[in-house]
DRENPA-3360 file (N, C-alpha, C; in nm, 2 decimals, always signed):
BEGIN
1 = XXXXXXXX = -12.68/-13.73/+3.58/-12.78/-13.62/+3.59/-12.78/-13.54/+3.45 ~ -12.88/-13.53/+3.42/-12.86/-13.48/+3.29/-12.86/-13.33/+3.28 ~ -12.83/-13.23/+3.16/-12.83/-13.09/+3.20/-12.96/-13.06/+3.06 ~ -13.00/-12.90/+3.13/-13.08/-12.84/+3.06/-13.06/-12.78/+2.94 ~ -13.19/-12.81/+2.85/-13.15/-12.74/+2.71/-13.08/-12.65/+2.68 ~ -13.10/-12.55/+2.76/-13.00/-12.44/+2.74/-12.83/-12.45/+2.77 ~ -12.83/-12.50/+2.87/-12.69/-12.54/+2.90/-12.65/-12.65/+2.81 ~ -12.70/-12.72/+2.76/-12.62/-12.80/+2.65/-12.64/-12.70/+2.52;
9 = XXXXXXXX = -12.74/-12.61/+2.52/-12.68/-12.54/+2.37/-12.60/-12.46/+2.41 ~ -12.58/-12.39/+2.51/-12.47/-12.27/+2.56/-12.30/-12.36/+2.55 ~ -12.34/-12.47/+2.59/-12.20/-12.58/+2.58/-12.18/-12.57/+2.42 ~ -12.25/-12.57/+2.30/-12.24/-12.58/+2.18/-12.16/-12.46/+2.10 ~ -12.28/-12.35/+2.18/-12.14/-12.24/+2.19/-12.06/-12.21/+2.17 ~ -11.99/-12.28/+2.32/-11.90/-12.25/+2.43/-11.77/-12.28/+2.30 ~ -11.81/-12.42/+2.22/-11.72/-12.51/+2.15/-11.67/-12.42/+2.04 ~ -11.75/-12.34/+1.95/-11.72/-12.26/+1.86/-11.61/-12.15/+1.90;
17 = XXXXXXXX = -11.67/-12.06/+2.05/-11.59/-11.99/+2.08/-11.42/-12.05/+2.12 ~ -11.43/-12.18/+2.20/-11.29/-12.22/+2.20/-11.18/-12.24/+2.10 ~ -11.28/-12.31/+1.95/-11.18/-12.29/+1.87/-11.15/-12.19/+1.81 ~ -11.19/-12.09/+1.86/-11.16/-11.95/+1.80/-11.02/-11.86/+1.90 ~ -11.04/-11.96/+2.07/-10.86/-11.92/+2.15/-10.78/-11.97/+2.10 ~ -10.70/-11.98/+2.01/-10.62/-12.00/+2.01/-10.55/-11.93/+1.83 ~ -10.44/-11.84/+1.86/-10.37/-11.78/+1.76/-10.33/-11.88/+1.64 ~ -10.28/-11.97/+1.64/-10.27/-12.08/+1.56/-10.39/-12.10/+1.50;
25 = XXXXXXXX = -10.52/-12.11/+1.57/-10.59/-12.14/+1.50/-10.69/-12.03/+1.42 ~ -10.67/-11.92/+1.47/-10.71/-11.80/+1.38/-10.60/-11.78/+1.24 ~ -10.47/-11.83/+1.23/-10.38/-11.81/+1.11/-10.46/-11.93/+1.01 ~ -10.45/-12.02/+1.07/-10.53/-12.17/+0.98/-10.62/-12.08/+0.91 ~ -10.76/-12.03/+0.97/-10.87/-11.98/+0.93/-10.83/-11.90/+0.81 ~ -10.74/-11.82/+0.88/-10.69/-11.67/+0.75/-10.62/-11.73/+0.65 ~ -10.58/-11.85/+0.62/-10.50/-11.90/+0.52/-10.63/-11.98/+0.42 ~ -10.74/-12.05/+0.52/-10.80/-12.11/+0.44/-10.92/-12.02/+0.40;
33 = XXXXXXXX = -10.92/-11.91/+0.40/-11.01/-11.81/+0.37/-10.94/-11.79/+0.22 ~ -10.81/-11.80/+0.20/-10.80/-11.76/+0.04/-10.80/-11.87/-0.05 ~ -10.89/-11.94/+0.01/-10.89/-12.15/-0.04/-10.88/-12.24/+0.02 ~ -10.90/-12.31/-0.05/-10.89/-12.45/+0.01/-10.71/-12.53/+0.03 ~ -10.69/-12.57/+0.12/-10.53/-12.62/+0.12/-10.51/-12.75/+0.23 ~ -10.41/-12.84/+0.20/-10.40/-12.94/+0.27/-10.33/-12.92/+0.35 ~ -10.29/-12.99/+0.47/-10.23/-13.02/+0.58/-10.08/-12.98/+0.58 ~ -10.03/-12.99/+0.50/-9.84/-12.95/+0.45/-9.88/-12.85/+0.40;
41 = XXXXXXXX = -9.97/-12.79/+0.27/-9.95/-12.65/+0.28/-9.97/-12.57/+0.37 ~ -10.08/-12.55/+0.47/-10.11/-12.50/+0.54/-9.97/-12.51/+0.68 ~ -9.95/-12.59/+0.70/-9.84/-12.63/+0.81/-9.67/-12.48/+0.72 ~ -9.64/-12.55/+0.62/-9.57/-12.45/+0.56/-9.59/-12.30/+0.61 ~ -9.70/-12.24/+0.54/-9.74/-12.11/+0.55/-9.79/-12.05/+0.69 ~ -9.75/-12.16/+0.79/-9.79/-12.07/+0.91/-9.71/-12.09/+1.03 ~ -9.61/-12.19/+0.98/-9.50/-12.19/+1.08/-9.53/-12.34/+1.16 ~ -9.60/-12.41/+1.16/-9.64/-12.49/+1.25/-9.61/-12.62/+1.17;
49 = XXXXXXXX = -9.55/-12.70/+1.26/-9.56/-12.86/+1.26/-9.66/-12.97/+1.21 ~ -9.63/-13.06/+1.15/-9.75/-13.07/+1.03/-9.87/-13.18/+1.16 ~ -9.83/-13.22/+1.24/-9.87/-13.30/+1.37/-9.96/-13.18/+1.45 ~ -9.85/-13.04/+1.47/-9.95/-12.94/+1.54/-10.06/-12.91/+1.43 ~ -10.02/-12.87/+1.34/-10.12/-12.81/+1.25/-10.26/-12.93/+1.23 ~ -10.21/-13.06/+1.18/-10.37/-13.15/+1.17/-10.44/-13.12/+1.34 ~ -10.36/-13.11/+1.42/-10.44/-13.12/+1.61/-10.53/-12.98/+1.56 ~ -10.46/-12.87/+1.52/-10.60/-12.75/+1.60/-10.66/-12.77/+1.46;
57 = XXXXXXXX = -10.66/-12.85/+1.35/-10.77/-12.82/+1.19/-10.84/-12.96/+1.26 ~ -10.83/-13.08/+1.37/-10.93/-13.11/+1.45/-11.04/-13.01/+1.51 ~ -10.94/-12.95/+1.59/-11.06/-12.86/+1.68/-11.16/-12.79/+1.58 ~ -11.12/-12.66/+1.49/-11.16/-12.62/+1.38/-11.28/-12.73/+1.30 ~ -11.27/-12.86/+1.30/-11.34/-12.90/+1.23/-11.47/-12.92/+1.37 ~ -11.45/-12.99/+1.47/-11.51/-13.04/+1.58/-11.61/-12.89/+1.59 ~ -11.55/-12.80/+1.55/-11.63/-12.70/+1.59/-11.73/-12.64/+1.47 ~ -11.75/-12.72/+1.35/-11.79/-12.68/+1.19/-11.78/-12.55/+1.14;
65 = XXXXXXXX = -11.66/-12.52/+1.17/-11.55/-12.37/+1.09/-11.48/-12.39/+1.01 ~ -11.44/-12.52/+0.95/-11.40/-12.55/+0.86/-11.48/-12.71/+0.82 ~ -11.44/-12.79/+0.71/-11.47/-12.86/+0.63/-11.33/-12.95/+0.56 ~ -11.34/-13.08/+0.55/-11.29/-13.12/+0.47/-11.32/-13.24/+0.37 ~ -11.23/-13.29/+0.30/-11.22/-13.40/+0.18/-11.12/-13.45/+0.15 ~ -11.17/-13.58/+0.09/-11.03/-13.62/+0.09/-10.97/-13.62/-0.08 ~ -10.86/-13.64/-0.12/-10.83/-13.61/-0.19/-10.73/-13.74/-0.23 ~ -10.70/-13.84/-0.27/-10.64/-13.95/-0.30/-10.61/-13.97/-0.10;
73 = XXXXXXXX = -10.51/-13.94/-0.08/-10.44/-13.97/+0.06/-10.41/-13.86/+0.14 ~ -10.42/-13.75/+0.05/-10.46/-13.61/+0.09/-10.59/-13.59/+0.19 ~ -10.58/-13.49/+0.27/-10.70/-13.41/+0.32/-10.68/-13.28/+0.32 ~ -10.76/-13.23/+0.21/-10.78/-13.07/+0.19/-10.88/-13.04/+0.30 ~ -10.88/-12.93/+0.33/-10.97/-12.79/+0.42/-11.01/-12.73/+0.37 ~ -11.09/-12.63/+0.43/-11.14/-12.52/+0.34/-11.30/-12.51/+0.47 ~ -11.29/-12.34/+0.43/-11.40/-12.27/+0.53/-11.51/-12.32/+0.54 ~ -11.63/-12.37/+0.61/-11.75/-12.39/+0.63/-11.84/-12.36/+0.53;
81 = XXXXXXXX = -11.83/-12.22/+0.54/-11.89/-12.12/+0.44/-11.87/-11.99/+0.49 ~ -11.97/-11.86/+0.39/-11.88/-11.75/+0.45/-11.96/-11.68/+0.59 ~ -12.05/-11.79/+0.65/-12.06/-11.73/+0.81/-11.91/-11.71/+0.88 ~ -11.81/-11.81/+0.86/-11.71/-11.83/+0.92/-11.63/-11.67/+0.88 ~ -11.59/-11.66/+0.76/-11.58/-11.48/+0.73/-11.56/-11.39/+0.80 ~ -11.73/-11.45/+0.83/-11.78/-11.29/+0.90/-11.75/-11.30/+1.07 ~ -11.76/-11.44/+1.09/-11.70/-11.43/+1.27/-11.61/-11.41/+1.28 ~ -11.51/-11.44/+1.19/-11.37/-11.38/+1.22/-11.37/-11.24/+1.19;
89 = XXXXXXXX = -11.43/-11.19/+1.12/-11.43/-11.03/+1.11/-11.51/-10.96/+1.23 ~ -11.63/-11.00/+1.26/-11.66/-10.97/+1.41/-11.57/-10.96/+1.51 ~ -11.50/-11.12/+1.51/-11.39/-11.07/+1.64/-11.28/-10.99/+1.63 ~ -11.26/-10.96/+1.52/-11.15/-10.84/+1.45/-11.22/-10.68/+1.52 ~ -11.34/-10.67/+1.49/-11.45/-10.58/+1.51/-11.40/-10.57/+1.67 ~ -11.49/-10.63/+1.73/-11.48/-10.63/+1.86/-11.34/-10.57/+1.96 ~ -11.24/-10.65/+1.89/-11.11/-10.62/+1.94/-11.11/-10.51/+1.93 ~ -11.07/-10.43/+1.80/-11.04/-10.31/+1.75/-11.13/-10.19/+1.87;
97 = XXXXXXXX = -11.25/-10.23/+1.87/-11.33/-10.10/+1.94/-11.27/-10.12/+2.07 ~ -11.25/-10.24/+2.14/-11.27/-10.20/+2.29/-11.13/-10.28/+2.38 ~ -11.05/-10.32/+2.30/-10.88/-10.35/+2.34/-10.76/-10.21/+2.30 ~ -10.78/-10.20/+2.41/-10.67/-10.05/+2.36/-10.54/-10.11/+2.32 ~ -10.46/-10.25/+2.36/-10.35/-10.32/+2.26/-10.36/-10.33/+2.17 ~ -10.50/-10.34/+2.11/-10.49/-10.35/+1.96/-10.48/-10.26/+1.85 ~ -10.56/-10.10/+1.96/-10.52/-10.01/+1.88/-10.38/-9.90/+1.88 ~ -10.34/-9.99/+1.95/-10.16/-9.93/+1.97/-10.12/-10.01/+1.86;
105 = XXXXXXXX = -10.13/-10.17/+1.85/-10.08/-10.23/+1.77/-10.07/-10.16/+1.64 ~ -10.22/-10.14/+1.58/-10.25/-10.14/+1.45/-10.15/-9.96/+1.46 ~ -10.20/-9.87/+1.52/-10.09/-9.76/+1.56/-9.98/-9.80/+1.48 ~ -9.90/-9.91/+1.56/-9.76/-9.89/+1.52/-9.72/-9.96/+1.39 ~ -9.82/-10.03/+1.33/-9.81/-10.05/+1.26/-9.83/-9.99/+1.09 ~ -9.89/-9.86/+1.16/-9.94/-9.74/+1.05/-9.79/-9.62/+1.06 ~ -9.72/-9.68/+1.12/-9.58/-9.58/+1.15/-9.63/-9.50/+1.24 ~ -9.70/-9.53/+1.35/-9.72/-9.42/+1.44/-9.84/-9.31/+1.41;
113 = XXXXXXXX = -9.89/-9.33/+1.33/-10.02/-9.17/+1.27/-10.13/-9.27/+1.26 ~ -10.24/-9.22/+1.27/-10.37/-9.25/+1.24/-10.36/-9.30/+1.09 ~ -10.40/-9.39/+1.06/-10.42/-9.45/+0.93/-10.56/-9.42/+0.90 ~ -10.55/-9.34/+0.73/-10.61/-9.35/+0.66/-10.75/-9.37/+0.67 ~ -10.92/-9.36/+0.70/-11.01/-9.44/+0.65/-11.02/-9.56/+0.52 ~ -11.00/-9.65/+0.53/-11.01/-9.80/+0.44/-11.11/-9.74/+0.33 ~ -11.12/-9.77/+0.21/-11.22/-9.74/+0.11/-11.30/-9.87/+0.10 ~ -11.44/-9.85/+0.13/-11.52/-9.98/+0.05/-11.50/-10.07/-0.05;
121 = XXXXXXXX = -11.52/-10.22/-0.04/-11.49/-10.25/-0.17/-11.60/-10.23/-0.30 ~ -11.75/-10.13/-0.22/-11.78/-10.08/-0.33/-11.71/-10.00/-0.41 ~ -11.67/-9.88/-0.34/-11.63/-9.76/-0.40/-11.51/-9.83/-0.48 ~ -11.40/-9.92/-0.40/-11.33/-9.95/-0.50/-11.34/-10.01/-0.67 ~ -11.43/-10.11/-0.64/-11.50/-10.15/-0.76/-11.53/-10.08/-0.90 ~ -11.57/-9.95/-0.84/-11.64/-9.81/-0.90/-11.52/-9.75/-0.94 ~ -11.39/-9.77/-0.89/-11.31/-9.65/-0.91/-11.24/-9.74/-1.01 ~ -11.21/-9.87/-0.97/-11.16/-9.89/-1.06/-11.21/-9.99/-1.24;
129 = XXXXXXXX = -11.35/-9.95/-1.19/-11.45/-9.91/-1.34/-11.40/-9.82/-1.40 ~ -11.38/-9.70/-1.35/-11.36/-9.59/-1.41/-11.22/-9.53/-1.41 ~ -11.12/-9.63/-1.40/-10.97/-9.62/-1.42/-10.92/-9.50/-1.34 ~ -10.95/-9.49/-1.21/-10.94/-9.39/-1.12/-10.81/-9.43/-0.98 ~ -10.79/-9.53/-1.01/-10.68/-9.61/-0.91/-10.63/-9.70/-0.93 ~ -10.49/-9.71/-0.88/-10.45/-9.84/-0.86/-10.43/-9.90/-0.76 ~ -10.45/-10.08/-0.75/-10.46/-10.13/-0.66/-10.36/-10.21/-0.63 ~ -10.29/-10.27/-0.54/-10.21/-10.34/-0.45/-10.19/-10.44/-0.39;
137 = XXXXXXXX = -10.17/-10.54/-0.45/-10.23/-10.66/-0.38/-10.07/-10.70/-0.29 ~ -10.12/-10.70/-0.18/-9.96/-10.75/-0.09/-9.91/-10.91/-0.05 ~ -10.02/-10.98/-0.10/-9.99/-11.13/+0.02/-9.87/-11.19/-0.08 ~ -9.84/-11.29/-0.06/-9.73/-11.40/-0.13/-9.78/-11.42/-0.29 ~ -9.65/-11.44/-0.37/-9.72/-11.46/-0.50/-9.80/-11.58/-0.55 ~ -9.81/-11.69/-0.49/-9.91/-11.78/-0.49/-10.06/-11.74/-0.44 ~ -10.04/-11.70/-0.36/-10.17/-11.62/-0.33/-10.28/-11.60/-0.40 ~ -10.19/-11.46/-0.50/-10.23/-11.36/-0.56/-10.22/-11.49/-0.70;
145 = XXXXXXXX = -10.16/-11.55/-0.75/-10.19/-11.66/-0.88/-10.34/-11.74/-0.83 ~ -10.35/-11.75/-0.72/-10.48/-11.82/-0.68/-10.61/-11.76/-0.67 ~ -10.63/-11.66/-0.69/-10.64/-11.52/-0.72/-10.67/-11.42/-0.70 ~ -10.72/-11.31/-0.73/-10.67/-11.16/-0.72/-10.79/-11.04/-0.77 ~ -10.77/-10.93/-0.73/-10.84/-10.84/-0.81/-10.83/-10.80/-0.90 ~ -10.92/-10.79/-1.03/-10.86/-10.80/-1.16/-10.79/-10.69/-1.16 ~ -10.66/-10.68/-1.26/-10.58/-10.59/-1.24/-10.49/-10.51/-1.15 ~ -10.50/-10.60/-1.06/-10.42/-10.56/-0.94/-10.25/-10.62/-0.94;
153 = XXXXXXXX = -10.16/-10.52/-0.87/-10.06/-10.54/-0.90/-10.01/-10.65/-0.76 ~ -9.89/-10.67/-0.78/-9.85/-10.72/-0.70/-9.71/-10.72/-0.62 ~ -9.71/-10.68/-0.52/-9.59/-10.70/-0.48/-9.60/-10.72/-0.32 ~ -9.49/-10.78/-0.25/-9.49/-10.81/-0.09/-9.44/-10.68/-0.05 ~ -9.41/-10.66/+0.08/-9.35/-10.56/+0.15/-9.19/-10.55/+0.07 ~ -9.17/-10.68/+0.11/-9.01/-10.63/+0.07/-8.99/-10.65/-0.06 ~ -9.08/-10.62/-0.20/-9.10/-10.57/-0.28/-9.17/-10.46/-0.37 ~ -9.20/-10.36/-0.27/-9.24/-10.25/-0.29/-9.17/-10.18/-0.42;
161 = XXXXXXXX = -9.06/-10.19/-0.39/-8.92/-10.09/-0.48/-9.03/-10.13/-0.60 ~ -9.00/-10.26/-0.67/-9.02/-10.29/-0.79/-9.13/-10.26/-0.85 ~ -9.26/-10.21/-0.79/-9.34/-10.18/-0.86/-9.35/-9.98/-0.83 ~ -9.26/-9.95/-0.75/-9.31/-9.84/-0.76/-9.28/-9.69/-0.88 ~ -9.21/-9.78/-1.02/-9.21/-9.67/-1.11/-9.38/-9.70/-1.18 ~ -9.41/-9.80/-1.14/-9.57/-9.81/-1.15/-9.71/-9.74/-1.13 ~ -9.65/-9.67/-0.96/-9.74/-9.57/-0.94/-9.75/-9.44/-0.96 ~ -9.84/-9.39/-1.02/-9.84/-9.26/-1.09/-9.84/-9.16/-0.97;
169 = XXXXXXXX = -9.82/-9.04/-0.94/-9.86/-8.97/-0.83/-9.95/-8.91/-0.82 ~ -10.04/-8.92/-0.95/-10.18/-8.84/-0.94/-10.32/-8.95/-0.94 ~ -10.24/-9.07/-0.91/-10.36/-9.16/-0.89/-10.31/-9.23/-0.75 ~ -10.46/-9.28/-0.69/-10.44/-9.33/-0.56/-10.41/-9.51/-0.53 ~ -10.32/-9.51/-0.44/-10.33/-9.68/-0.47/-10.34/-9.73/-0.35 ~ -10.43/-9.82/-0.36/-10.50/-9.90/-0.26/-10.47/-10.03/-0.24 ~ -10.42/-10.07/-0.12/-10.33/-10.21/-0.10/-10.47/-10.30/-0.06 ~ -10.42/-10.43/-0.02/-10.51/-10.52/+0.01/-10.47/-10.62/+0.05;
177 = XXXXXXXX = -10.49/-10.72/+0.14/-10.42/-10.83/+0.17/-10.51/-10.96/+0.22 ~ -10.50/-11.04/+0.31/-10.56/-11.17/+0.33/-10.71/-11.15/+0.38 ~ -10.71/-11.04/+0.43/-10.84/-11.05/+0.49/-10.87/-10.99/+0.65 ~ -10.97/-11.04/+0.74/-10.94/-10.95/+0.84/-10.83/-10.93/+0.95 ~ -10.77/-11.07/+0.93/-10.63/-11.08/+1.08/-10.49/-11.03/+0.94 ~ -10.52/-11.02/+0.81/-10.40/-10.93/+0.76/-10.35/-10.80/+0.82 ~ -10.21/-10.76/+0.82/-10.17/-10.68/+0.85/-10.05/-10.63/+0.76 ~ -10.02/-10.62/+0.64/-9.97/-10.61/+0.52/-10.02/-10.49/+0.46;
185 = XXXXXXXX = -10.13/-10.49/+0.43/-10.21/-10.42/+0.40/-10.16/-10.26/+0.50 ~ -10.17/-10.27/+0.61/-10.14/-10.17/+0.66/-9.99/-10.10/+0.66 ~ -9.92/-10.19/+0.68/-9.79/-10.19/+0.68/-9.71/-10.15/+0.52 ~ -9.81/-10.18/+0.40/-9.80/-10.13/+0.30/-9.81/-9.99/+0.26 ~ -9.93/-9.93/+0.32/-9.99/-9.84/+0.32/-9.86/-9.71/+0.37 ~ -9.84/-9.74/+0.51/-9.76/-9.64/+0.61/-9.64/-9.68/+0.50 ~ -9.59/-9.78/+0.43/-9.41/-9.72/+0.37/-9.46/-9.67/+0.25 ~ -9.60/-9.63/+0.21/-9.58/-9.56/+0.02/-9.62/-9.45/+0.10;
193 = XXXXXXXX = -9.69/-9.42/+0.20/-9.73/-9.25/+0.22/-9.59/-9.19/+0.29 ~ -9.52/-9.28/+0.32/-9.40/-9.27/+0.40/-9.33/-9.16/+0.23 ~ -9.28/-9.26/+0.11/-9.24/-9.21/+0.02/-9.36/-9.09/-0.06 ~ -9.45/-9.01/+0.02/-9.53/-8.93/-0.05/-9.61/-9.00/-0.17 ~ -9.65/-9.11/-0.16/-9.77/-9.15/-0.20/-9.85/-9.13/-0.18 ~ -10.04/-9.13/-0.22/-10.12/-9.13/-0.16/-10.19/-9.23/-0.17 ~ -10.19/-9.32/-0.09/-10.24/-9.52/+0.02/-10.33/-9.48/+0.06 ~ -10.40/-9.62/+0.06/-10.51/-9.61/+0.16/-10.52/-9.74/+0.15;
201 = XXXXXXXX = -10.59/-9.87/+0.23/-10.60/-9.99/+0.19/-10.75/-9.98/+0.18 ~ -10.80/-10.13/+0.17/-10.91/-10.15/+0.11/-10.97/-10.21/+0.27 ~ -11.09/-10.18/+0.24/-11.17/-10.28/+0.37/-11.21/-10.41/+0.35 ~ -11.12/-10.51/+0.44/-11.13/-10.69/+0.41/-11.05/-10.61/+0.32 ~ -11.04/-10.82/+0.25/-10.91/-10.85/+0.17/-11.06/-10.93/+0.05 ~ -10.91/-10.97/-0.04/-10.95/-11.07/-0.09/-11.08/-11.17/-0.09 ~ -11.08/-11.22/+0.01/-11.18/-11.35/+0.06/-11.37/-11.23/+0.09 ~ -11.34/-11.13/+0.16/-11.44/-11.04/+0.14/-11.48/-10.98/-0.02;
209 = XXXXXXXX = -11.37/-10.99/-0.04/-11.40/-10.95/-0.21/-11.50/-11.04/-0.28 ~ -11.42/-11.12/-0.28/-11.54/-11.23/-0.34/-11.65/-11.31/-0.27 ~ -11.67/-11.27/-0.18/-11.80/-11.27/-0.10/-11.89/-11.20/-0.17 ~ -11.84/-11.05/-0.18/-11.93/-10.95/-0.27/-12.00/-11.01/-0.39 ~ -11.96/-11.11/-0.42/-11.95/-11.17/-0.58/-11.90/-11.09/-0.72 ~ -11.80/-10.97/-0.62/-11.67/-10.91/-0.71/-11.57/-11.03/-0.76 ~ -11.55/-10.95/-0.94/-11.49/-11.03/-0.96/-11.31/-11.04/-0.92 ~ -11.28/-11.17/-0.94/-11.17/-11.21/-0.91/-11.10/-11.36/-1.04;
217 = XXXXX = -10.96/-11.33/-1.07/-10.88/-11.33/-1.15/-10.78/-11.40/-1.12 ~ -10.76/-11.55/-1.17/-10.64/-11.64/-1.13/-10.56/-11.58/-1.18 ~ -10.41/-11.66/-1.16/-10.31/-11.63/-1.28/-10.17/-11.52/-1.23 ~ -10.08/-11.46/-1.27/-9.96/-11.36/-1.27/-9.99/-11.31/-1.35 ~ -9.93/-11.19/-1.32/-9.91/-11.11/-1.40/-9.84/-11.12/-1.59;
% end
């Protein structure tokens, strides 16, 4: 018996939304939002088994949220395009407004106080046109060599120390990290205002950045 148009496109759906259950496979997404990476890097950077990790970058592909190629014997990934972005920032969206877990989460991970309003990455752009801030970049240092916002500094959490005879006290600095399932970024923010800094992070990371068609800067420091 066959089914109706609608129900086979609601089934089409259905498919996009599944590959989006599963936490493993929202980290894949957030890693391949800052590029393109193969099956061992990716498996590396997220904790997962290089057998688990090719199973859910199946689903992810079955569901055309990601893409791949091959590369001699390699198979690189990499995002669809940047609809994928924005669905994952949608379901970021969603959560945040109407999961009260999540706003405890993000809570405790502000040290317990209301965090900050996020600055645009227009206004950031603007500010830091006009040498008005400095900015933060938090993710891993490969990352940030893959690239970065021009002029941005760099350090992880548990190198804060090192860059902080860098921050001036009369300028503001604005962290940033992977994108929308980052939480660095916040976690950065709560230990410099902790030290009487004034933090704020940026809205989106990186991968939003250059969506904007802001620029962005291979390389280390």
């Amino acid at each position: 018996m066959s089914i109706s148009p609608k129900l086979a496109l609601l089934e089409e759906y259905a498919l996009v939304a599944r590959a989006l259950s599963a936490p493993a496979r929202l980290m894949l997404l957030e890693q391949l939002a800052q590029g393109e990476r193969g099956v061992e890097a990716l498996a590396e950077k997220t904790g997962l088994t290089i057998a688990n990790c090719s199973q859910h970058l199946q689903q992810l592909r079955r569901a055309a949220l990601v893409t791949s190629r091959r590369d001699g014997k390699a198979v690189i990934y990499r995002l669809s395009d940047a609809k994928t972005l924005q669905l994952m920032d949608l379901l970021r969206i969603v959560a945040e407004r109407n999961l009260a877990q999540v706003e405890r989460i993000l809570r405790g991970l502000s040290g317990g106080e209301d965090a900050p309003e996020p600055i645009t990455r227009a206004d950031l752009a603007a500010r830091l046109a006009d040498g008005s801030v400095i900015v933060l970049d938090v993710r891993p240092e490969d990352e940030y060599a893959a690239g970065h916002i021009p002029g941005a500094l760099n350090a992880t959490l548990a190198e804060l120390e090192r860059v902080l005879p860098r921050l001036t006290p009369d300028m503001e600095v604005v962290a940033y990290c992977r994108g929308p399932y980052c939480v660095y970024a916040y976690q950065a923010v709560a230990a410099l205002r902790h030290l009487g800094i004034h933090a704020r992070r940026m809205d989106g990371g990186l991968p939003e950045w250059r969506e904007d068609g802001l620029p962005v800067l291979a390389g280390t420091q």
